[in-house]
N, C-alpha and C positions, 0 to 999 in steps of 0.2 A: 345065954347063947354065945356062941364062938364070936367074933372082932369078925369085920367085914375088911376090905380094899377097896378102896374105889380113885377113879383117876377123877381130876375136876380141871375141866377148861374151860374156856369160853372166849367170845368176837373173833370167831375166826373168820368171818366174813366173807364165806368161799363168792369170789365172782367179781373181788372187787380190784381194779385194774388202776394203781396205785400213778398219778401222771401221762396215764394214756397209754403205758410198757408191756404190752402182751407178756414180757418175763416178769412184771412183779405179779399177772395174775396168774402164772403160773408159781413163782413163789408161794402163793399163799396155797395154792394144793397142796405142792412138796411137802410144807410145814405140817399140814393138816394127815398127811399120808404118816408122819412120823408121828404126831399122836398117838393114831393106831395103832400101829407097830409098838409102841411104848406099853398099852395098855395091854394088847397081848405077850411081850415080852416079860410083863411084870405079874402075870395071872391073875389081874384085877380081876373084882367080881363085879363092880358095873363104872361104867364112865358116865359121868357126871358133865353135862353143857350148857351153862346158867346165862344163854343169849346168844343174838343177831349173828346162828347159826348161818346165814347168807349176810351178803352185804346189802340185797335189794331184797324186794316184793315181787322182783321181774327176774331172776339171774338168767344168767347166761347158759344156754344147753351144758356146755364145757367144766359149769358149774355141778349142775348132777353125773356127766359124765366120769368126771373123775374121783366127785364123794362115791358114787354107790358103791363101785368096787371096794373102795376101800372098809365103808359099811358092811359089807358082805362077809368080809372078812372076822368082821367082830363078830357078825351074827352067827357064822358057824363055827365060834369062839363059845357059843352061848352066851357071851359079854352085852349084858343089855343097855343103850344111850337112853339117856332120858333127858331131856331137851326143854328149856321152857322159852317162849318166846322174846326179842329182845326189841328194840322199835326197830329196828331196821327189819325184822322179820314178819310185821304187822301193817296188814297193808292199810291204808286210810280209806279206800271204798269198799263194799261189797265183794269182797272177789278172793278166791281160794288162798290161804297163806303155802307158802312152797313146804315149808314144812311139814302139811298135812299130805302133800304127794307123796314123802319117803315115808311118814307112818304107814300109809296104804300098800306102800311094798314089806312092812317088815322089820323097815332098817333101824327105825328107832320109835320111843314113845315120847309124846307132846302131852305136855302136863301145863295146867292153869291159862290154856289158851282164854278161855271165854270168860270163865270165872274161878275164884280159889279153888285150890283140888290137892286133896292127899291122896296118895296111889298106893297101893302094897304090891312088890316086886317080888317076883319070885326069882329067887337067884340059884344057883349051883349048891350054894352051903350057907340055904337059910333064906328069912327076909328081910328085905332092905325099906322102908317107908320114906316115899318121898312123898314133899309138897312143895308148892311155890306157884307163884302167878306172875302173869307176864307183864315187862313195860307196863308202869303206869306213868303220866308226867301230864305237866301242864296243869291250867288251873282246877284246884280241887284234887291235885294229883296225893298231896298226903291223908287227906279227910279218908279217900275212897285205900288209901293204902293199909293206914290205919285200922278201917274197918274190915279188906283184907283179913288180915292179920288176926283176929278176935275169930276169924273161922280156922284159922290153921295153928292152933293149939296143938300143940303136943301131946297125943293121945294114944304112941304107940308102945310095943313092949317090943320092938325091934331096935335094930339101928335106925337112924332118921336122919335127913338131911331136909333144911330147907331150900329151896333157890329161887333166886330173887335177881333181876337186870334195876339193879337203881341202883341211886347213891346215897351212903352214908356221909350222915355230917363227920368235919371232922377229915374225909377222904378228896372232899369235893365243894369247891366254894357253893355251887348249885347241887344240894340234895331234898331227898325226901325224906328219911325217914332219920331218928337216932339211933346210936348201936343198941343204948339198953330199950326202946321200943318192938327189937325182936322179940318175938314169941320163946321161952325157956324151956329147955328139954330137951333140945336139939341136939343131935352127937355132931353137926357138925352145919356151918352154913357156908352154903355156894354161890357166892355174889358173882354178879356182871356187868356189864357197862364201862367199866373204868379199865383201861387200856395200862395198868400199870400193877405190878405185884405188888398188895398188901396185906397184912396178918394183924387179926385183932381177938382177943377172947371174950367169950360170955363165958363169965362160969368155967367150966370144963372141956368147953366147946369152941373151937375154933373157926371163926369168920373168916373167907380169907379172898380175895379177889386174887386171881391167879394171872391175871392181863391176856393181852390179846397175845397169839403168839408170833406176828409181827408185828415190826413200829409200824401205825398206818402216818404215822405225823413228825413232824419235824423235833417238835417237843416230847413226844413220845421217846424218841429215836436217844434224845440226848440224856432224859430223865434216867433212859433203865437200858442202857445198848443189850442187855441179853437179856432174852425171854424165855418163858418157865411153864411148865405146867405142874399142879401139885399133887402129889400121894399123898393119900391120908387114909390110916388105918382109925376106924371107928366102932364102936362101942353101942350098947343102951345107953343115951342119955350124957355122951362125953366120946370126944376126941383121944383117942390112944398118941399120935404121933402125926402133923403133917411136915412132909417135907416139897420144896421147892425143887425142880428138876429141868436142867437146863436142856432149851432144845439146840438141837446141833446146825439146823438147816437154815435159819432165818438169814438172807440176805445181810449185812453189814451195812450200818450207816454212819458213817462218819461225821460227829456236825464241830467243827471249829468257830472259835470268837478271835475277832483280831480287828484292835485298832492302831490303826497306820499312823505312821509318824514319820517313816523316809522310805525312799522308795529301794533303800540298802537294806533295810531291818525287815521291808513289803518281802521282798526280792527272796529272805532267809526263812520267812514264815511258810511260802509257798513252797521252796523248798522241803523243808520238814514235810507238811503236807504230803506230797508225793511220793517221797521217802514210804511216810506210812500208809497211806493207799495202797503201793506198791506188794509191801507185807499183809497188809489186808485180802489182798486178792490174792497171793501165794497160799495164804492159809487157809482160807474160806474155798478157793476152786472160783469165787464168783466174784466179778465185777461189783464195788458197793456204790451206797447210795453216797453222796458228798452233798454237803450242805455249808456252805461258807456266809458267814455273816459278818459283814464288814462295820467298820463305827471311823468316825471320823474321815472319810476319804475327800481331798478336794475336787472338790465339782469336775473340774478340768480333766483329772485324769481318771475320774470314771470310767472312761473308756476303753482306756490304755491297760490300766488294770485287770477290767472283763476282758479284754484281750488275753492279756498277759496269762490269765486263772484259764483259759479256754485253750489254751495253745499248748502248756504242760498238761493239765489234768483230764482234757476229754476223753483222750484214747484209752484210759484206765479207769474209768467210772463208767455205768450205767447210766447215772443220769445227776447233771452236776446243776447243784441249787445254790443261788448267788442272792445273798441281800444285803444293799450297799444303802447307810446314811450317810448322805454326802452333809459337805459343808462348803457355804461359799466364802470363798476369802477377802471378798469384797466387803462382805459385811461387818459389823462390829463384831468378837467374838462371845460375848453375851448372848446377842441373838440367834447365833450358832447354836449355844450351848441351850437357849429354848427351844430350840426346834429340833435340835437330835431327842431330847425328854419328853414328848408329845408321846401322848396314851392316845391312840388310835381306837382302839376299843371303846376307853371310855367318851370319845367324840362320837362315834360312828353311835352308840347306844342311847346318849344323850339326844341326838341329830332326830334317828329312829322310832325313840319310847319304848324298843323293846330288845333284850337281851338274844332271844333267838336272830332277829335280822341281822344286831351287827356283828353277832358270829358268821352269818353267812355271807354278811359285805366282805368279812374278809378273810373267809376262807374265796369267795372270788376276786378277789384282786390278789390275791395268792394264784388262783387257779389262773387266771388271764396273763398272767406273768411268764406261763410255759414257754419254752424255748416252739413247740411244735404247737401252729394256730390248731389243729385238728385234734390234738390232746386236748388243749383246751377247753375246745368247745364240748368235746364228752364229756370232762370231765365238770362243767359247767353246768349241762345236762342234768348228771347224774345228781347235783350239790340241790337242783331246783327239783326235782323227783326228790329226795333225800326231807326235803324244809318243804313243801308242801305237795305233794304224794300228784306227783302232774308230771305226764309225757312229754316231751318237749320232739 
């Protein structure tokens, strides 16, 4: 049969309200509105969304408000979504996943919600076979993936995609499964979860995690400044061509490193900075995110410094992110140099006993750092609903 199109995204996490900014939760629609647009610009025959298609189990009204439209648009596209769920889109109790409300309008199909599931698509020109299951993790999480996997064989005479929200080894210090423990046959597979563009082969078939299509993270932000989503023309049984396709809307985030050494050379860094801010916002239309990370600063003029960075750069950024290791000069500079080298992670984990908690210690002492007490606490909220499925 004829090569298929299809568009493949995933984590766009409609709803999710990045530092407390009513504009980054509207960024994240904007970006999501140009998807679409893309997918029917390109006369894809179906889009592909391999996870945590919201960012909550609760989203926000303003979150289906401004998806359906845009859904609607694909649907009278005849362009069919097929969506599996990601952990952010699973709720922890008893209670409807949100993604089950847009299947019942139409807008798209929810595939491997409950258990493994292959589906045959009827498309415009021909069929498409998808399979895939949703978020698995935690203990037992590869055993049950594994066995997954031994149902979703390859057993079409279509095109086929799998889609899958884990991680591969290899991609992610924490994964579940290996590349070559995917199932073979596959013209192409649709990973999710990992917030970063990557491309791996089986065979003829191309793996590819496409990223979120904002930074939601500081490390994000620095790892891959521009975000993608990917065309991939597919086959029986093998990948024709994927290509990586830049989106144009994502907000700008700028993250600098800079260790101080005089407050002449402080003085010419920040400079620069604003310089390029400056150009940043000319080009984009949109105030960016700024992220400064400081090394070396003495104690004393911490202050003067955040001063200093708040006085030039506020009025031209969105929202300006400051992290400063000081040093005191009173001390030997040995014990200086031990204490800027402190692995935070590995204390708070060791402290803890478990990897999940002292990720969440400190993404909240991240979160509690907000310039705005009332960010904070939403966004503190959101992080204890997020790590264990509870209202706050």
């Amino acid at each position: 049969m004829d090569s298929l199109v299809v568009l493949h995204t995933s984590d766009t996490h409609l709803g999710y309200r990045q530092y407390g900014l009513s504009e980054r939760e509207m960024d994240i629609y904007e970006v999501f509105g140009e998807i679409i647009e893309a997918a029917i610009r390109e006369h894809v025959d179906a889009v592909i969304h391999s996870g945590d298609f919201f960012d909550s189990v609760n989203p926000p009204p303003q979150a289906y408000y401004h998806a359906i439209p845009y859904l609607r648009q694909l649907r009278e596209k005849e362009i069919p979504l097929i969506v599996i769920p990601g952990d952010h889109d699973i709720p922890k109790r008893r209670v409807l996943p949100p993604l089950m409300v847009l299947e019942r309008l139409g807008l798209l199909q929810v595939i491997g919600l409950r258990e493994p599931e292959k589906r045959d698509i009827r498309l415009r020109r021909g069929g498409l076979r998808v399979a895939g299951f949703r978020n698995t993790k935690g203990p037992g999480a590869r055993q049950q993936l594994l066995k997954a996997l031994t149902r979703l064989s390859q057993d079409s005479e279509y095109p086929s995609i799998l889609v899958l929200h884990q991680s591969l080894r290899g991609v992610s210090p924490e994964y579940e499964l290996e590349l070559g423990e995917l199932p073979k046959g596959y013209s192409y597979y649709a990973m999710g979860h990992i917030h970063l563009y990557k491309k791996y082969m089986v065979g003829e078939s191309a793996v590819v995690y496409p990223g979120s299509p904002e930074a939601l993270r500081r490390d994000e932000a620095e790892a891959q400044p521009t975000r993608y989503i990917v065309l991939a023309e597919i086959a029986p049984g093998k990948t024709l061509s994927s290509s990586k396709v830049k989106l144009t809307s994502p907000r700008p985030q700028l993250v600098y490193r800079h260790t101080y050494s005089s407050d002449k050379e402080f003085k010419s860094f920040i400079a620069r900075v604003r310089e390029e801010v400056v150009r940043a916002e000319a080009r984009t239309k949109k105030k960016p995110i700024l992220h400064i990370i400081l090394d070396n600063v003495p104690r004393m003029k911490k202050t003067s410094i955040y001063d200093a960075i708040d006085r030039l750069l506020r009025t031209h950024v969105l929202a300006l992110r400051i992290q400063a290791v000081t040093r005191d000069t009173s001390l030997p500079r040995t014990v200086q140099e031990s204490t800027a080298n402190i692995n935070h992670y590995e204390i708070l984990k060791e402290l803890l006993g478990d990897e999940g908690l002292a990720k969440l210690a400190l993404e909240l002492i991240d979160t509690l750092s907000l310039d705005s007490k009332q960010a904070a606490i939403i966004q503190a909220e959101k992080l204890l609903a997020k790590y264990f499925g509870i209202e706050v």
